[in-house]
C-alpha positions as CSV (number, residue, x, y, z in Angstrom):
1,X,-17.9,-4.2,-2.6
2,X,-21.5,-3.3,-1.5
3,X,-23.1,-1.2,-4.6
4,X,-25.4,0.3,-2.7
5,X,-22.1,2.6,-1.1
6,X,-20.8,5.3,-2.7
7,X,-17.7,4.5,-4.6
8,X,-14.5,6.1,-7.0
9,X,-14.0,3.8,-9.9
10,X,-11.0,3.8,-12.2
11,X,-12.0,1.8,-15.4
12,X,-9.8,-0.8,-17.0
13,X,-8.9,1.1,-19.9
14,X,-8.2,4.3,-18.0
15,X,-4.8,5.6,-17.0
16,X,-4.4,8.5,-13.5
17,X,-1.2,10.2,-12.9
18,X,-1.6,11.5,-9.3
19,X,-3.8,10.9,-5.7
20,X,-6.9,9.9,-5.1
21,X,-8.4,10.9,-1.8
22,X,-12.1,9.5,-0.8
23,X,-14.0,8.6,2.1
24,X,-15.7,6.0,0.1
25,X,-14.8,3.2,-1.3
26,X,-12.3,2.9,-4.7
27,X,-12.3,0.6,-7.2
28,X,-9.4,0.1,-9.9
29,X,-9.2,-2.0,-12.8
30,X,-6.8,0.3,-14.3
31,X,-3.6,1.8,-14.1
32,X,-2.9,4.7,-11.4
33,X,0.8,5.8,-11.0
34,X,0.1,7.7,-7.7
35,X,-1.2,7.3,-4.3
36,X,-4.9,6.0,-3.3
37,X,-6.2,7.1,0.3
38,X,-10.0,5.7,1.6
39,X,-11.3,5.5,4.3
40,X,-13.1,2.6,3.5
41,X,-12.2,-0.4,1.1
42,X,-9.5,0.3,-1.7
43,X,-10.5,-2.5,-4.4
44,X,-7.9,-3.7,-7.3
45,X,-9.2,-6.2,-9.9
46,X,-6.9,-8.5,-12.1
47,X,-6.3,-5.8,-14.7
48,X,-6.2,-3.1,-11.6
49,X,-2.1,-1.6,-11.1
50,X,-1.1,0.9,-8.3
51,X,2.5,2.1,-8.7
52,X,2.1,4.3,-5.0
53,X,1.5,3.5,-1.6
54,X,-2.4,2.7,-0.9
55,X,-3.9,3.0,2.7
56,X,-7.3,2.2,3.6
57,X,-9.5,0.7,6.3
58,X,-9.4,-2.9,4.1
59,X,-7.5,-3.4,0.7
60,X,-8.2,-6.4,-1.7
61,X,-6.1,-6.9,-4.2
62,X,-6.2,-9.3,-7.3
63,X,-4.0,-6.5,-9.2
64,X,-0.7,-5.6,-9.1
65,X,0.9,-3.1,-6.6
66,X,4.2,-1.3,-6.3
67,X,4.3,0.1,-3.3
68,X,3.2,0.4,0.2
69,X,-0.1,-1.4,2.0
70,X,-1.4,0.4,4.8
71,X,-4.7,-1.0,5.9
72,X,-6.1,-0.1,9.7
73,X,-8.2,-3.2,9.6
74,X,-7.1,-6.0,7.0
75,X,-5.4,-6.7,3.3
76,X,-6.3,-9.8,1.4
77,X,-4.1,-10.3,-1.5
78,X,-5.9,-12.8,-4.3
79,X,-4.5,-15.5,-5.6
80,X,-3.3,-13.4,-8.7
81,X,-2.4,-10.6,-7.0
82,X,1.1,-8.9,-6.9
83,X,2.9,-6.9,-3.9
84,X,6.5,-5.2,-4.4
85,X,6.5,-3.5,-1.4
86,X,5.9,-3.8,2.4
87,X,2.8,-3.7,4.5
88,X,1.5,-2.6,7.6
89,X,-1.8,-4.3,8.9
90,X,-3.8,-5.7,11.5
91,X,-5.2,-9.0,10.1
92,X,-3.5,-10.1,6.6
93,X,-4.9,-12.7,3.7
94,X,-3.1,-14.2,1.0
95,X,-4.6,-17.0,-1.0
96,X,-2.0,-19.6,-2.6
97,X,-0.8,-18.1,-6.0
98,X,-0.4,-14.6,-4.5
99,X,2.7,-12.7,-4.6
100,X,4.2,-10.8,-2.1
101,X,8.0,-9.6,-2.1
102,X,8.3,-7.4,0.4
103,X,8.4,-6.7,5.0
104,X,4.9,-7.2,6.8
105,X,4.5,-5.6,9.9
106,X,1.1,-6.9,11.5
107,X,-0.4,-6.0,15.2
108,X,-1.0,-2.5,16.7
109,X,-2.0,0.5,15.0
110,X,-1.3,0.9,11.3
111,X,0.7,4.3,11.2
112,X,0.2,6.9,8.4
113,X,3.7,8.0,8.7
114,X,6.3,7.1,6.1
115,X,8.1,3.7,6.5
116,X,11.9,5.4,6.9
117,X,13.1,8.7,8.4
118,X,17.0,9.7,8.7
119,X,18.4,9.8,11.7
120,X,19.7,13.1,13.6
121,X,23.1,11.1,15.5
122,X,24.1,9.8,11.4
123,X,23.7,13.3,10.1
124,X,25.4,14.8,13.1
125,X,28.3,13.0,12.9
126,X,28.8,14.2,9.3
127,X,28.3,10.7,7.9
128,X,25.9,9.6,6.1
129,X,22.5,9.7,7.6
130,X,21.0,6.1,8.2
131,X,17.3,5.0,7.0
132,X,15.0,3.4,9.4
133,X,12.5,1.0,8.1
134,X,10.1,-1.1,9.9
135,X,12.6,-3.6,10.6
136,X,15.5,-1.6,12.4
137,X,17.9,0.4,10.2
138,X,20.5,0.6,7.2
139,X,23.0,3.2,6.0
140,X,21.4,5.2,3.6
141,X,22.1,4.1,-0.6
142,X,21.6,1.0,0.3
């Protein structure tokens, strides 16, 4: 990241329960159980965790996340990086070692919308309601 920007840092040692919200640039090298909105870069280092959905502009990740990527421009995931969880982007880099278990939806407009929503026809047939994902949809519990 360019130092001479603005930026949120959360230090290696350090621990945040909750959501962060900037329109500059984070940094994390610790652990943050919670969601991470910028409108700029969103930064994890190799001792950075997110356990939360992250959505930035760009996101570059050498940490470990659990949880959803959306990036309006482009996620580059380092070759120690970790991803349980799926991704919406436009341009997408991961270096050899990298990690990545999850869907990747790439093209378009990144939404800011959740990833799954019920159905109304599954709830109003009494059954149970069906959750669509990026991917199409599956019957909810499952």
């Amino acid at each position: 990241m360019n130092s001479g920007t603005a930026q949120t840092i959360l230090s290696k040692d350090a621990v945040f329960e909750g959501k962060i919200i900037s329109k500059d640039s984070v940094r994390i090298d610790g652990r943050l159980v919670g969601e991470v909105r910028s409108e700029a870069t969103i930064e994890l280092g190799e001792t950075g965790s997110v356990e939360g959905n992250v959505t930035a502009a760009h996101v570059i990740t050498a940490g470990h996340i659990k949880g959803a990527i959306n990036a309006r421009e482009k996620v580059e995931l380092k070759g120690k990086s970790r991803l349980e969880g799926d991704l919406i982007t436009t341009r997408l880099v991961i270096e050899d070692g990298a990690q990545f278990e999850g869907m990747c939806k790439m093209g378009g407009r990144p939404s800011d919308g959740a990833a799954s929503v019920s159905t109304p026809a599954a709830a109003a047939e009494g059954g149970e309601p069906e959750r669509r994902g990026l991917f199409g949809s599956k019957p909810a519990g499952h």
